[in-house]
Legacy VTK file of the C-alpha trace (Angstrom):
# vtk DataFile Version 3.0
C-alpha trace
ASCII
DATASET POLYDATA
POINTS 453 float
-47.597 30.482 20.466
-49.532 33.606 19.452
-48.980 37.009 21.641
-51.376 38.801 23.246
-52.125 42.148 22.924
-52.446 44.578 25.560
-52.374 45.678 28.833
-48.887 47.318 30.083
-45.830 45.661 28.929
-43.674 43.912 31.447
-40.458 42.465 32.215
-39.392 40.213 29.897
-37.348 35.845 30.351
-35.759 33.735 28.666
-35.423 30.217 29.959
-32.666 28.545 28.906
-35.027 25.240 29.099
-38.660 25.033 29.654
-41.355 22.479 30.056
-44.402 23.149 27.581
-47.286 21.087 26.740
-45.374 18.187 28.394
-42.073 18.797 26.197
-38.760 20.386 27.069
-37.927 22.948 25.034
-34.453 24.612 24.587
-34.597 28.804 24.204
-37.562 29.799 25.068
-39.071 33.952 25.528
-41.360 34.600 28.091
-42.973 37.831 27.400
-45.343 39.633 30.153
-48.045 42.169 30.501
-50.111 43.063 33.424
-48.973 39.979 35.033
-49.948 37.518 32.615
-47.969 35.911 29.618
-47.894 37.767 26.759
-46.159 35.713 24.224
-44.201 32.355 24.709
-41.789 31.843 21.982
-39.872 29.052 21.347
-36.618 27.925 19.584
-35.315 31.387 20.673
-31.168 30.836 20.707
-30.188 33.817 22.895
-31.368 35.961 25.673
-33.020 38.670 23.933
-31.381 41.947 24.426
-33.453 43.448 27.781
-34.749 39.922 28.992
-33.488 38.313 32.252
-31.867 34.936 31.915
-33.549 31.929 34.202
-30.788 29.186 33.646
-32.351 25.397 34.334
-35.851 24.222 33.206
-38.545 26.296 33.762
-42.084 25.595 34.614
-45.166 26.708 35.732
-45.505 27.826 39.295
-46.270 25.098 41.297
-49.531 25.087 43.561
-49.543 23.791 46.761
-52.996 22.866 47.103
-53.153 21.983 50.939
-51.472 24.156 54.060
-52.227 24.416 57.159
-49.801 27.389 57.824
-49.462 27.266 61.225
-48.712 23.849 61.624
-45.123 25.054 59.849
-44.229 25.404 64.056
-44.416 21.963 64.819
-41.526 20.832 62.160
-38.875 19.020 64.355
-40.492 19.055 67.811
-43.136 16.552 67.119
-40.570 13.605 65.943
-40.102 12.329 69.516
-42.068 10.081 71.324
-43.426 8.359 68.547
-47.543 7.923 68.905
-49.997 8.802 66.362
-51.963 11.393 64.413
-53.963 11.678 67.686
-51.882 12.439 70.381
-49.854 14.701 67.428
-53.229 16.551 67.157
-52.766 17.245 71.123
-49.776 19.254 69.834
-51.152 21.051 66.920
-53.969 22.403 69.008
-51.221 24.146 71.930
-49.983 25.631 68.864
-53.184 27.009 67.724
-54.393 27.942 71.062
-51.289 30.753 71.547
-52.302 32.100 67.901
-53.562 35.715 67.792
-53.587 37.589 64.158
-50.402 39.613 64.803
-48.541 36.278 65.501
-50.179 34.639 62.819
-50.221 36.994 60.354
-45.531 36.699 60.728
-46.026 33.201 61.182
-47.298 32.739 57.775
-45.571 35.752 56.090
-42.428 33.373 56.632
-44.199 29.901 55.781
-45.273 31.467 52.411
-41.609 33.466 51.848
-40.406 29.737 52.134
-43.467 28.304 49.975
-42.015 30.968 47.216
-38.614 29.680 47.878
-39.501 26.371 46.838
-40.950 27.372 43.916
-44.789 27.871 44.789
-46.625 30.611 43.634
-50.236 30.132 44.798
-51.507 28.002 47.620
-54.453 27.089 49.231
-54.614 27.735 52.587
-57.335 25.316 54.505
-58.275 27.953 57.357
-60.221 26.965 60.856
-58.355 28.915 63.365
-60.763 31.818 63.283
-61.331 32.864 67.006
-59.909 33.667 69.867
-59.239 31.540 72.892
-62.036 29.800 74.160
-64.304 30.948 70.871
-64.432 34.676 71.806
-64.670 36.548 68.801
-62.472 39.509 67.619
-64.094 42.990 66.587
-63.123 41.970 63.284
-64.744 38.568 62.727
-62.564 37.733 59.785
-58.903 38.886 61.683
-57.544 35.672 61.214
-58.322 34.857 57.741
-57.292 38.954 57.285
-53.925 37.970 58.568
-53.168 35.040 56.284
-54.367 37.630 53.374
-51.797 39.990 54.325
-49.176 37.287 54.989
-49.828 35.871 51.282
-49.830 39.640 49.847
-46.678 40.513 51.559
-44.741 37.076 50.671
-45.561 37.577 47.093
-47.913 34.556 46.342
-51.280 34.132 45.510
-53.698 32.302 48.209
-57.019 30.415 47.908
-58.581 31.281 51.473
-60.633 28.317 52.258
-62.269 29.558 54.968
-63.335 26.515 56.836
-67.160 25.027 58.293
-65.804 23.348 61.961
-68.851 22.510 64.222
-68.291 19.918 66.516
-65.409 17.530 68.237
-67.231 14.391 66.548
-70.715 13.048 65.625
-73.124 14.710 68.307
-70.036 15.958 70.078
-69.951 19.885 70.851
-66.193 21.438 70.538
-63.467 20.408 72.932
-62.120 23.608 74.540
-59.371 23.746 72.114
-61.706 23.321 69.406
-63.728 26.546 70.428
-61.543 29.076 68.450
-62.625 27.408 64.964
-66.022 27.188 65.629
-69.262 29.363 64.364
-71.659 27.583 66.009
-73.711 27.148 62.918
-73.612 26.100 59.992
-75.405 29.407 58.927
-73.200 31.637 61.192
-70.629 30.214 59.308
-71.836 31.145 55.756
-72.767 34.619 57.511
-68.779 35.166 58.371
-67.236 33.774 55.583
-69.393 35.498 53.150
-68.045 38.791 54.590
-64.557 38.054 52.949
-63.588 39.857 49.576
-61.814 38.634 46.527
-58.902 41.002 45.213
-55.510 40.778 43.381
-53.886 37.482 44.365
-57.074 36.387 46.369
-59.514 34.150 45.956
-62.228 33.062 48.463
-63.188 29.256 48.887
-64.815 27.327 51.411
-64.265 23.880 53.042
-65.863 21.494 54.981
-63.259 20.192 57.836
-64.427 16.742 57.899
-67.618 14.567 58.533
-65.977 14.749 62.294
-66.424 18.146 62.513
-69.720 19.206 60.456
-72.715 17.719 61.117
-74.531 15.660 58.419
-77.751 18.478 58.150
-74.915 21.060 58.095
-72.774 19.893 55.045
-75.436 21.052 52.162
-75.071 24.588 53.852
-70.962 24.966 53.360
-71.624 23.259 49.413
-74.293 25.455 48.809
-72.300 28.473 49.525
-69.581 27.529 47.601
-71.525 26.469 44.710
-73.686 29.935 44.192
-70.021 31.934 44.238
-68.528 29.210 41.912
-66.223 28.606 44.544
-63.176 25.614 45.427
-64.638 23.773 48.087
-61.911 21.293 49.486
-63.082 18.782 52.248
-60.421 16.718 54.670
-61.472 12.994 53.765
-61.159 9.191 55.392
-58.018 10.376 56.642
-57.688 8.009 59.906
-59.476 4.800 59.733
-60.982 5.680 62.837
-63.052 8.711 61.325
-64.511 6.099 58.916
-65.811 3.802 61.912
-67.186 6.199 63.459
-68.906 7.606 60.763
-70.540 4.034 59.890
-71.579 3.866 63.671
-73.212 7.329 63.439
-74.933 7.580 60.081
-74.328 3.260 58.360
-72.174 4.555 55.422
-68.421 5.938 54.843
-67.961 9.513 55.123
-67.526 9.395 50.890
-71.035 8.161 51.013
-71.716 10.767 53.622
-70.881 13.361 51.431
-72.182 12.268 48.418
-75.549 12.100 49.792
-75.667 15.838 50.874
-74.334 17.537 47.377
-70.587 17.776 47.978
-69.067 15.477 45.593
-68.293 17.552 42.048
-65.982 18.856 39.891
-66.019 21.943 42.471
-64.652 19.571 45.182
-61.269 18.444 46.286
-61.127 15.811 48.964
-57.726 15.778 50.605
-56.021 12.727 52.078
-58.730 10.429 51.128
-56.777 7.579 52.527
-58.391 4.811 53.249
-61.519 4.309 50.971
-63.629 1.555 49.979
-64.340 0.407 46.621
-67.158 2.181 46.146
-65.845 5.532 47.670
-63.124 5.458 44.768
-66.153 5.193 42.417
-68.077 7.685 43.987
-65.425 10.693 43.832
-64.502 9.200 40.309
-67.288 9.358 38.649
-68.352 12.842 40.329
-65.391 14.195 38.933
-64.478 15.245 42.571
-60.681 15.990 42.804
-58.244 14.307 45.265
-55.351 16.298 46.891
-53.065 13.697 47.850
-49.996 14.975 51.306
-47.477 12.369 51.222
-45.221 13.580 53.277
-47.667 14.612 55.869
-49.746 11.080 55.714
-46.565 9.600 56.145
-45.344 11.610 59.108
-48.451 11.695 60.668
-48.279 6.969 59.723
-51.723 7.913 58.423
-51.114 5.283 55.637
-50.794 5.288 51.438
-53.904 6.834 49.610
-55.222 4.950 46.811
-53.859 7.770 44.591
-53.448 5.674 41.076
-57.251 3.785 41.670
-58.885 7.523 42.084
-57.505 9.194 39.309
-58.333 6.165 36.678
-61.260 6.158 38.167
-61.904 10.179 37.080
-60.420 12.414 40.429
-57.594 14.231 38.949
-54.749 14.589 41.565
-53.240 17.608 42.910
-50.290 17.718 45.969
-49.827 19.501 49.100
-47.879 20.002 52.144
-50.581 20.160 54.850
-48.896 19.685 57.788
-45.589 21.286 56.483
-43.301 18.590 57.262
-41.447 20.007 54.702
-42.602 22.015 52.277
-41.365 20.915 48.570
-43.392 20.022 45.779
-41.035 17.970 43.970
-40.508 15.899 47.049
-44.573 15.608 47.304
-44.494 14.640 43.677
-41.943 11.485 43.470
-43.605 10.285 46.821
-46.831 9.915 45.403
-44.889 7.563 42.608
-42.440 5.843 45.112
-45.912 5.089 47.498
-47.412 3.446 44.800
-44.171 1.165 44.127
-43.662 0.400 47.671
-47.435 -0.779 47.807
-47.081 -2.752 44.505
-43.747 -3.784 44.523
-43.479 -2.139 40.737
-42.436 0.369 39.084
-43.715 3.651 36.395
-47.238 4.560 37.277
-46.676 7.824 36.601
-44.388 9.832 34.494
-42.475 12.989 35.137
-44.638 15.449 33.228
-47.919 13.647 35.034
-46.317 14.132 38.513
-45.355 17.492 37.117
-49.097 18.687 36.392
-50.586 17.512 39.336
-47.971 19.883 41.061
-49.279 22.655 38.630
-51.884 23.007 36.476
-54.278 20.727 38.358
-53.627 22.017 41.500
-53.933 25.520 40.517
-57.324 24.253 39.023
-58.451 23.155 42.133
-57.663 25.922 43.871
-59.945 28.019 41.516
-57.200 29.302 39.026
-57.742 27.987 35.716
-56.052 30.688 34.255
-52.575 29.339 35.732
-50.541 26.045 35.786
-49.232 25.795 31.943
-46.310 28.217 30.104
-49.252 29.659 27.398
-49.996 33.083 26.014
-52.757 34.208 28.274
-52.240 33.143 31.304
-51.004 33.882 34.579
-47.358 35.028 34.246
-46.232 32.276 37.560
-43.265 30.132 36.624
-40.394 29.094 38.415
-36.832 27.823 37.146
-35.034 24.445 38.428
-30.734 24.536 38.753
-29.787 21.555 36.545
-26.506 22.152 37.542
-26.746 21.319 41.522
-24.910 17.830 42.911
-28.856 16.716 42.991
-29.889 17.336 39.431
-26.515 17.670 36.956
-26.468 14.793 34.905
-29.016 13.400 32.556
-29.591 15.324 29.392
-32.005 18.331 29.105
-34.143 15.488 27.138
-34.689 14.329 30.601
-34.753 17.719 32.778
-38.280 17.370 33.707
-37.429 13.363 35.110
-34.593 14.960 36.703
-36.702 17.816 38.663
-39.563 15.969 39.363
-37.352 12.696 40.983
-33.594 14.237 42.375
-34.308 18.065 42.528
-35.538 19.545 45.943
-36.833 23.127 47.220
-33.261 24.051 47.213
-33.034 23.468 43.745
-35.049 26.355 42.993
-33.299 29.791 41.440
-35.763 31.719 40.337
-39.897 32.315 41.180
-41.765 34.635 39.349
-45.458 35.284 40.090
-47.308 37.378 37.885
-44.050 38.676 36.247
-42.155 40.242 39.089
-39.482 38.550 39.618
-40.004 37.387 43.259
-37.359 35.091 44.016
-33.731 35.602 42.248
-30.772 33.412 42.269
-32.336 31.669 45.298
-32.859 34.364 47.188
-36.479 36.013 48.133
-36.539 39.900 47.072
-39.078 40.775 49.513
-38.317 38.870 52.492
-34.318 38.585 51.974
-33.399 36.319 55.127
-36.661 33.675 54.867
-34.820 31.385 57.551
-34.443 34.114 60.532
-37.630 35.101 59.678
-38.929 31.446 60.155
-36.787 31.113 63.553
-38.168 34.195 64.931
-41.967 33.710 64.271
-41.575 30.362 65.404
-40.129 31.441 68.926
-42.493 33.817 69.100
-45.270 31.270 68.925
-43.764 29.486 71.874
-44.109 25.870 69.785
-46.063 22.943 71.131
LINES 1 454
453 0 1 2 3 4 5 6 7 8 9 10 11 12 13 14 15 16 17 18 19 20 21 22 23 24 25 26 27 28 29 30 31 32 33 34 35 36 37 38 39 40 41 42 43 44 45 46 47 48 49 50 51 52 53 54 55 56 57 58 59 60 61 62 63 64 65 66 67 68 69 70 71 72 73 74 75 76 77 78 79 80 81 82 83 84 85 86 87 88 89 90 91 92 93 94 95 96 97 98 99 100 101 102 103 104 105 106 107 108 109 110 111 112 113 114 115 116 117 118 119 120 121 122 123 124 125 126 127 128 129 130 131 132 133 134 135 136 137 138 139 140 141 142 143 144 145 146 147 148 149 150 151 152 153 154 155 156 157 158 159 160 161 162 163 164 165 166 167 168 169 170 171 172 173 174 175 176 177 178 179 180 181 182 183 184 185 186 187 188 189 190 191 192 193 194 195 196 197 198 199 200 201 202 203 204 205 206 207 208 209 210 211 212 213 214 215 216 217 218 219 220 221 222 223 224 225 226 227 228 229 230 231 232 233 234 235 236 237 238 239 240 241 242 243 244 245 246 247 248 249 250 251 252 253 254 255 256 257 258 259 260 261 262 263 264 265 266 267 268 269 270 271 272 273 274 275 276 277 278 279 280 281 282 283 284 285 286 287 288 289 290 291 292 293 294 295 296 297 298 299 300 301 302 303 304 305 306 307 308 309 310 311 312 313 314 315 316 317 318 319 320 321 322 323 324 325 326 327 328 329 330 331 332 333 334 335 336 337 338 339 340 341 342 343 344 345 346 347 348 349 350 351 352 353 354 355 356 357 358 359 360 361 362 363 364 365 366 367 368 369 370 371 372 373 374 375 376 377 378 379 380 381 382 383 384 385 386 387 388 389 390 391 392 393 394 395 396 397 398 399 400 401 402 403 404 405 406 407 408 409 410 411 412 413 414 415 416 417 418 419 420 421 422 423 424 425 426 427 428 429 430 431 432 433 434 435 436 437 438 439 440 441 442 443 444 445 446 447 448 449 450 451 452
């Protein structure tokens, strides 16, 4: 591939394996300059003299399109009991309602050192917990969302704030008092805050619509219209629980899909997460809008929220992105083979998708979706993010480098990360994060402080 020309020179790769254009190539240079790529060269034999050495296949950065970050404090204490994603909800929202942007803002400094760990370098962070308890609002309107910022800027990652439209507890239903912190009131109030937040390095400003639950139907051209004049990601949570879907036929006579298609939020713009249980026609309707479909596995199946229809969207024309909502876990690769193992478990076969299709949706179409078309792909140009896979660890060691990227995308984990670089500084080395050296005491500590569910 061509360089490109200026802009400061900076550090300097060489992967000893890297995925490009859907092909692993041996000896490749990765050249930088003012964070993006500034040559990719292949059939390169040796490290070139002054160029750090990423042994394993290298790839893109991988986006995780969906977080919640809070939700990180739940992991382990919600697993007894059993019940569903309703009484977990009860849960989530004791987390959320001992919150304030100090606790937050460590909270998800640590989620996103661990997000880096794994190998992400941008995510997109659905936000809603924007007031204080009971709804009162801080001086600074936007010191949640200013937190997460920070958090991001500090953990070394780029973040897609999608500052989030949450109105009501259900159709014609005002807030529950737990509910009170993420609400505006109005739509228009709403639009008012959100439109105070700035873009800068690493950031980029998006809006979402919570769900048809929790926006009222006169209220949902407000949130797309605000995203659409600042050509911005608007991401939507969709059909998640079948019981969203009845209640939306009882309120308005059509699925939430329907719902949303009717007020101008379907589009190429749009990402509709979860969209797990959809009718026929909903699959048409966000295919042949072009609408995008973030697909949680590990999340819809902790939560027993059921299999998306993942393969019948995407032929239909939603291409898929992954993330890890809830943070169950948070690994990409796992997210990735799950979407492939759901569909065999539903079908009882096997290869709907390959490794390098699993592989984009965990990269290039996911940073696409979160407004970054400029990332996602190893090319001269673009954003200097890529991250390096051990093919050496008891998970991966094995199959030929033919079949590295099979071998990531199905046997590797978080842990089999080494190296993260996000707009050519080398943020995490040899598996360990430069910024935030001890990522797991850092996790235990903000999680204490929270006080958990």
């Amino acid at each position: 591939m061509p360089p490109v020309t200026g802009g400061p020179v900076g550090p300097a790769y060489w992967a000893e394996y890297a995925w490009i254009d859907g092909i692993v190539e041996a000896g490749v240079a990765l050249e930088t300059a003012d964070g993006r790529l500034s040559a990719v060269r292949t059939g390169v034999p040796a490290p070139p003299a002054g160029s750090v050495t990423l042994r394993g296949l290298t790839v893109p950065g991988l986006a995780n399109t969906h977080s919640h970050a809070f939700h990180r404090a739940l992991r382990g204490a919600v697993q007894v009991g059993g019940g569903t994603f309703w009484t977990w909800r009860e849960l989530m929202y004791r987390v959320a309602s001992k919150l304030t942007p100090d606790t937050y803002f460590a909270l998800a400094r640590a989620v996103y050192a661990e997000m880096a760990l794994a190998g992400i370098t941008a995510v997109g962070e659905f936000h809603y917990l924007h007031h204080g308890p009971g709804g009162t609002r801080y001086d600074d309107p936007n010191a949640m969302g200013h937190a997460l910022l920070a958090a991001a800027a500090e953990a070394g990652i780029r973040i897609t704030l999608l500052d989030t439209c949450y109105l009501s507890a259900g159709f014609g239903d005002p807030p529950t008092p737990p509910q009170r912190r993420f609400s505006d009131g109005t739509a228009d109030a709403w639009a008012e805050r959100a439109g105070a937040l700035r873009e800068g390095p690493g950031v980029r400003i998006g809006a979402a619509v919570h769900s048809v639950r929790a926006v009222p139907a006169d209220a949902l051209a407000t949130v797309a219209r605000w995203a659409r004049e600042r050509q911005a990601p608007l991401h939507v949570h969709l059909s998640e629980q079948p019981a969203e879907n009845d209640a939306c036929r009882a309120a308005h006579g059509r699925t939430p899909t329907r719902l949303l298609a009717d007020h101008g939020v379907l589009g190429p713009g749009t990402t509709a997460v979860h969209a797990t249980h959809l009718t026929a026609e909903d699959v048409r309707l966000l295919g042949g809008a072009a609408t995008g479909v973030c697909m949680c596995p590990t999340t819809e199946r902790d939560l027993a929220d059921g299999i998306g229809p993942a393969a019948r969207v995407q032929q239909a024309g939603s291409p898929l992105s992954l993330g890890s909502d809830s943070h169950a876990v948070i690994d990409l690769f796992e997210e990735a083979r799950a979407l492939e193992l759901n569909e065999r478990l539903r079908t009882r076969s096997r290869g709907h998708w390959t490794g390098s299709q699993l592989l984009r949706a965990a990269t290039e179409t996911g940073h696409a979706a979160l407004g970054r078309p400029d990332a996602g792909r190893l090319e001269a140009g673009l954003l200097a993010d890529f991250t390096t896979v051990a093919l050496d660890s008891v998970r991966t060691a094995g199959p030929p480098p033919r079949l590295a990227v099979e071998a990531a995308v199905f046997a590797a984990t978080g842990a089999d990360v080494r190296h993260t670089v996000v707009g050519g500084r080398h943020l995490v080395r040899d598996g360990t994060h430069r910024l935030i050296p001890d990522v797991p005491r850092a996790l235990a500590e903000t999680i204490a402080a929270t006080g958990g569910p």
